[in-house]
C-alpha positions as CSV (number, residue, x, y, z in Angstrom):
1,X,75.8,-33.9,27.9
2,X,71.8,-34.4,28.6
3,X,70.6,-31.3,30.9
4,X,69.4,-32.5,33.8
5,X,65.6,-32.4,34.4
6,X,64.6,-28.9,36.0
7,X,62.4,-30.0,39.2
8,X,60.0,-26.8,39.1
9,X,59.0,-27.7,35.4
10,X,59.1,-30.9,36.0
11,X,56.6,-30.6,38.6
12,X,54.6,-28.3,36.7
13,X,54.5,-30.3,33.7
14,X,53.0,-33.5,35.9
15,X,49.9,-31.3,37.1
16,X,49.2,-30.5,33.6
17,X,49.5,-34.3,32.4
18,X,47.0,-34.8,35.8
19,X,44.9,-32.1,34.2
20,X,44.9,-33.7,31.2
21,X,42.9,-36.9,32.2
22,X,39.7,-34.3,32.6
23,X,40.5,-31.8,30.1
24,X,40.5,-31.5,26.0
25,X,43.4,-31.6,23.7
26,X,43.5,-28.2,22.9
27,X,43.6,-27.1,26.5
28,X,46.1,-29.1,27.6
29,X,48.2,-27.8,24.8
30,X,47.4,-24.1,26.4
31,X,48.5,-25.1,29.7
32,X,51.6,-26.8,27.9
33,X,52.4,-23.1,26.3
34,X,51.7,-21.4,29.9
35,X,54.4,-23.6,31.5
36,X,56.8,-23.4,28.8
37,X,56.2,-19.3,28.5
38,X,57.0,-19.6,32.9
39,X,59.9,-21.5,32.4
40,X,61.7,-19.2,29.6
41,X,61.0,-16.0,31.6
42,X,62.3,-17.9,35.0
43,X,65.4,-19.5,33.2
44,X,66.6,-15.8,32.0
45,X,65.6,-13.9,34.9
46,X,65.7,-16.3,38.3
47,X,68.0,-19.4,37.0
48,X,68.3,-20.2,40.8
49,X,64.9,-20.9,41.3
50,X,64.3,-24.7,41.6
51,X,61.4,-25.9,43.2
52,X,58.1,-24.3,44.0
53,X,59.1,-23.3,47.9
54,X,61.6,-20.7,46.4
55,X,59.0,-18.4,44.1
56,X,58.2,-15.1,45.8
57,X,54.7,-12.9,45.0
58,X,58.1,-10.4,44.6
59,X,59.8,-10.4,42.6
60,X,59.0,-13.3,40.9
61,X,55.6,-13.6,40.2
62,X,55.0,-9.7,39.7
63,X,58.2,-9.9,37.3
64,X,56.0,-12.4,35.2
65,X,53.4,-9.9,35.1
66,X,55.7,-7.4,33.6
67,X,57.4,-10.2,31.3
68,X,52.9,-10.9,30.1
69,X,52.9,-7.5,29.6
70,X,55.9,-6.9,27.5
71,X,55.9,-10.1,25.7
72,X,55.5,-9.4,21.4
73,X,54.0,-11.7,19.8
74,X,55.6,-12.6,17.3
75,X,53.9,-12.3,14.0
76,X,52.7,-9.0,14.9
77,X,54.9,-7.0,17.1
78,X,51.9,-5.8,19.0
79,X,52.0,-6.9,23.6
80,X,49.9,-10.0,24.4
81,X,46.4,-8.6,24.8
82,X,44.5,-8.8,28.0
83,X,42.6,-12.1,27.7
84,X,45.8,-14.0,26.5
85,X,47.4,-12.3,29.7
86,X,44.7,-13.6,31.6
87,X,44.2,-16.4,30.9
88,X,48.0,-17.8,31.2
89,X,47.8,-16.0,35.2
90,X,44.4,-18.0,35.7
91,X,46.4,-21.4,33.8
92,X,49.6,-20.9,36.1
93,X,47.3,-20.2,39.5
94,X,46.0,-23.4,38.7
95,X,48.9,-25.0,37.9
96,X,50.1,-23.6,41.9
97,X,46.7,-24.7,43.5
98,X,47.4,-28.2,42.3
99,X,51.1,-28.0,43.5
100,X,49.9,-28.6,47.2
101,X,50.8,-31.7,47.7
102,X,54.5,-31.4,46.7
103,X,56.9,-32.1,48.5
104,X,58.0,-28.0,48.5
105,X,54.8,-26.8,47.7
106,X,54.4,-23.1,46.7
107,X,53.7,-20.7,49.0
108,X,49.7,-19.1,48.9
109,X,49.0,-16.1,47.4
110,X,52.0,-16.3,45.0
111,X,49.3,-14.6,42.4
112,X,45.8,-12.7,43.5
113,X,42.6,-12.2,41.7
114,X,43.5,-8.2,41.4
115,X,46.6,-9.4,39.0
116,X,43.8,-10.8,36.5
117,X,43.3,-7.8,34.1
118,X,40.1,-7.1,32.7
119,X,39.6,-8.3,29.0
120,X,39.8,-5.3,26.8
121,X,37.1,-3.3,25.5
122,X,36.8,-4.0,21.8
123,X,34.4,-1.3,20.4
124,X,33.3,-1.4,16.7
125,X,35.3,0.5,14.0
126,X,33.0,3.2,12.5
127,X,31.9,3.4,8.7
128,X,34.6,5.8,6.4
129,X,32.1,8.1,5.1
130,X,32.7,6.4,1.6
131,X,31.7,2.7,2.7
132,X,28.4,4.6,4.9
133,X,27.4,6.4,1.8
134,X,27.3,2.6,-0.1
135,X,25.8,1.2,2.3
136,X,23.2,3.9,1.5
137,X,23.1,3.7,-1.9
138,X,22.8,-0.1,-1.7
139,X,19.9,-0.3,0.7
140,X,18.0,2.3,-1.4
141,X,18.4,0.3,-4.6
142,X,16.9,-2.6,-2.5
143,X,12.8,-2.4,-2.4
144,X,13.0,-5.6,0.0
145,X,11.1,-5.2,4.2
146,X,14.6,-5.8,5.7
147,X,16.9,-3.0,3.8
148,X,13.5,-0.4,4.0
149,X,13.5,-1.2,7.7
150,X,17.1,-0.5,8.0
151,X,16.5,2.9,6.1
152,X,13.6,4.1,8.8
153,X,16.6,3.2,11.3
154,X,19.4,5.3,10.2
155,X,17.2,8.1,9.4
156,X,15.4,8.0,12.3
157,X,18.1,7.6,14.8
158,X,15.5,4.5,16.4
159,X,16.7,1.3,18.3
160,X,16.3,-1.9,16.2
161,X,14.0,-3.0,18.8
162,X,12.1,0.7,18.4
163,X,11.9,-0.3,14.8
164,X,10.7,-3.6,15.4
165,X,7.7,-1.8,17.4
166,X,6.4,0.3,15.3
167,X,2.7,0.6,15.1
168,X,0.8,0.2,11.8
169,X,-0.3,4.5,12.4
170,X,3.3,5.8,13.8
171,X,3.3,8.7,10.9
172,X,1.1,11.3,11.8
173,X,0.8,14.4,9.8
174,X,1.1,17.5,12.0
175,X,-0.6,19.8,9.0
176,X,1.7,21.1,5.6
177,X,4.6,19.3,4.9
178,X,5.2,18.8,9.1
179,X,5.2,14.9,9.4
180,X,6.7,12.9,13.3
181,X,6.8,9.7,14.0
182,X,5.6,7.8,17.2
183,X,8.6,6.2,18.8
184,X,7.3,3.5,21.3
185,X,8.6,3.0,24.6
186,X,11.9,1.1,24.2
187,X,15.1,1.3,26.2
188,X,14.7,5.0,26.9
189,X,11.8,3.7,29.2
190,X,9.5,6.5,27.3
191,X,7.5,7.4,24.0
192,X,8.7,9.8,22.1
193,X,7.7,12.0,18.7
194,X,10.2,12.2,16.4
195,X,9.9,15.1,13.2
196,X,10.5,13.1,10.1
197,X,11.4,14.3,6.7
198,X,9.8,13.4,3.1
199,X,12.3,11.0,2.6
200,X,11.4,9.0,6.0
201,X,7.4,9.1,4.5
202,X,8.3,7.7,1.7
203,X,9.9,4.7,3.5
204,X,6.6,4.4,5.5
205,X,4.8,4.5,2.9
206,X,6.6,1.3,1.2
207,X,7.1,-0.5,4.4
208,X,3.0,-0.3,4.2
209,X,3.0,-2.0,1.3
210,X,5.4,-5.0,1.8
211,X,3.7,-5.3,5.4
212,X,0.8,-6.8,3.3
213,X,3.0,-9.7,1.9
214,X,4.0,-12.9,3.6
215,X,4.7,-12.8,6.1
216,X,2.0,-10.1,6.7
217,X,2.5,-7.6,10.0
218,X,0.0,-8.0,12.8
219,X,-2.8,-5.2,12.3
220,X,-1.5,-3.0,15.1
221,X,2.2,-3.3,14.0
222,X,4.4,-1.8,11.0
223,X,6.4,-5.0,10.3
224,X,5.6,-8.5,10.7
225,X,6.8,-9.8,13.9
226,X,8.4,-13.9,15.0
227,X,6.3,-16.6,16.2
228,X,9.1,-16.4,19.2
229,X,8.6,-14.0,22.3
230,X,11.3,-12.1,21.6
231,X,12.8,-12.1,17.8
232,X,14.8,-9.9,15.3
233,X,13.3,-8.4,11.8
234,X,13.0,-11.5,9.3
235,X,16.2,-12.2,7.1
């Protein structure tokens, strides 16, 4: 025996063919996943629920939140992260917006801009010593202006952009082996001597050099610089 039709997903399920007259493929498909994920969580935890007019902010809506924040997915084991969570609540508080005209609409504020959580904070995964020490190795072995530029910046401790800025006469020679460079003013917002070892000269003293071949460096500048206003070491 056929199930009959459930009314709340079928009324859901008509906004998002209404939303697919405007929208791409591929988005219509999300909202299609959003509905279904709704309708799984409200079939094993509210089977009464019907229609729109019978959802409450509690505990129906915030027991979705829990259900986001729970959910595995399933290839992983790991919870849905914050942007997938998101972006299903901003989906379904469409999906509620457009129910307005139904016959037993939803009632407002069912979900609130607070229950949107901030996308998380992906922050990059430092070098093991053993890959940072090849990474060394392999832009020593290079005599290119890129990899030499990218030596002066992890010795130095400088800001790409501070590398970038160098002047031609940033190595000045304080008397015996005592050698700083001139840091120009970058993000810090001021200039800045920096005491530099042998190994840092010797880099300065090759960046010299290839500063001289094409594209040659601006007299007042270390490193060549883009045609652009604003621009990146050349590849």
């Amino acid at each position: 025996m056929r199930t009959p039709p459930h009314p709340l997903e079928e009324a859901l399920r008509a906004r998002v063919r209404l939303l697919a007259t405007t929208l791409r493929p591929a988005t219509v498909r999300q909202y299609q996943h959003t509905v279904r994920l709704f309708m799984i969580y409200l079939r094993t935890s509210f089977p009464d629920i019907r229609r729109p007019n019978q959802l409450r902010r509690d505990p129906h809506v915030l027991g979705w939140l829990e259900y986001l924040w729970t959910r595995r997915v399933s290839h992983s084991g790991k919870p849905l992260s914050a942007g997938s969570r998101a972006a299903h609540l901003i989906r379904l508080r469409k999906l509620f917006d457009l129910l307005a005209d139904y016959a037993f609409p939803p009632r407002p504020g069912l979900l609130l801009g607070e229950d949107i959580p901030r996308p998380d904070q992906v922050l990059p995964r430092p070098l093991t010593p053993e890959d940072d020490a090849r990474l060394q190795t392999e832009l020593l072995a290079r005599n290119d202006l890129l990899s030499t530029s990218l030596l002066l910046t992890r010795l130095t401790g400088m800001r790409i952009g501070e590398t970038v800025d160098l002047a031609a006469d940033c190595l000045r020679h304080l008397g015996g082996d005592q050698w700083v460079l001139h840091v120009p003013v970058g993000k810090l917002h001021n200039e800045r001597w920096t005491p530099v070892d042998e190994q840092v000269c010797t880099l300065i003293a090759r960046l010299r050099f290839l500063r001289t071949l094409p594209p040659a460096a601006p007299p007042e500048f270390l490193l060549p610089r883009p045609k652009g206003p604003e621009g990146a070491l050349p590849a």
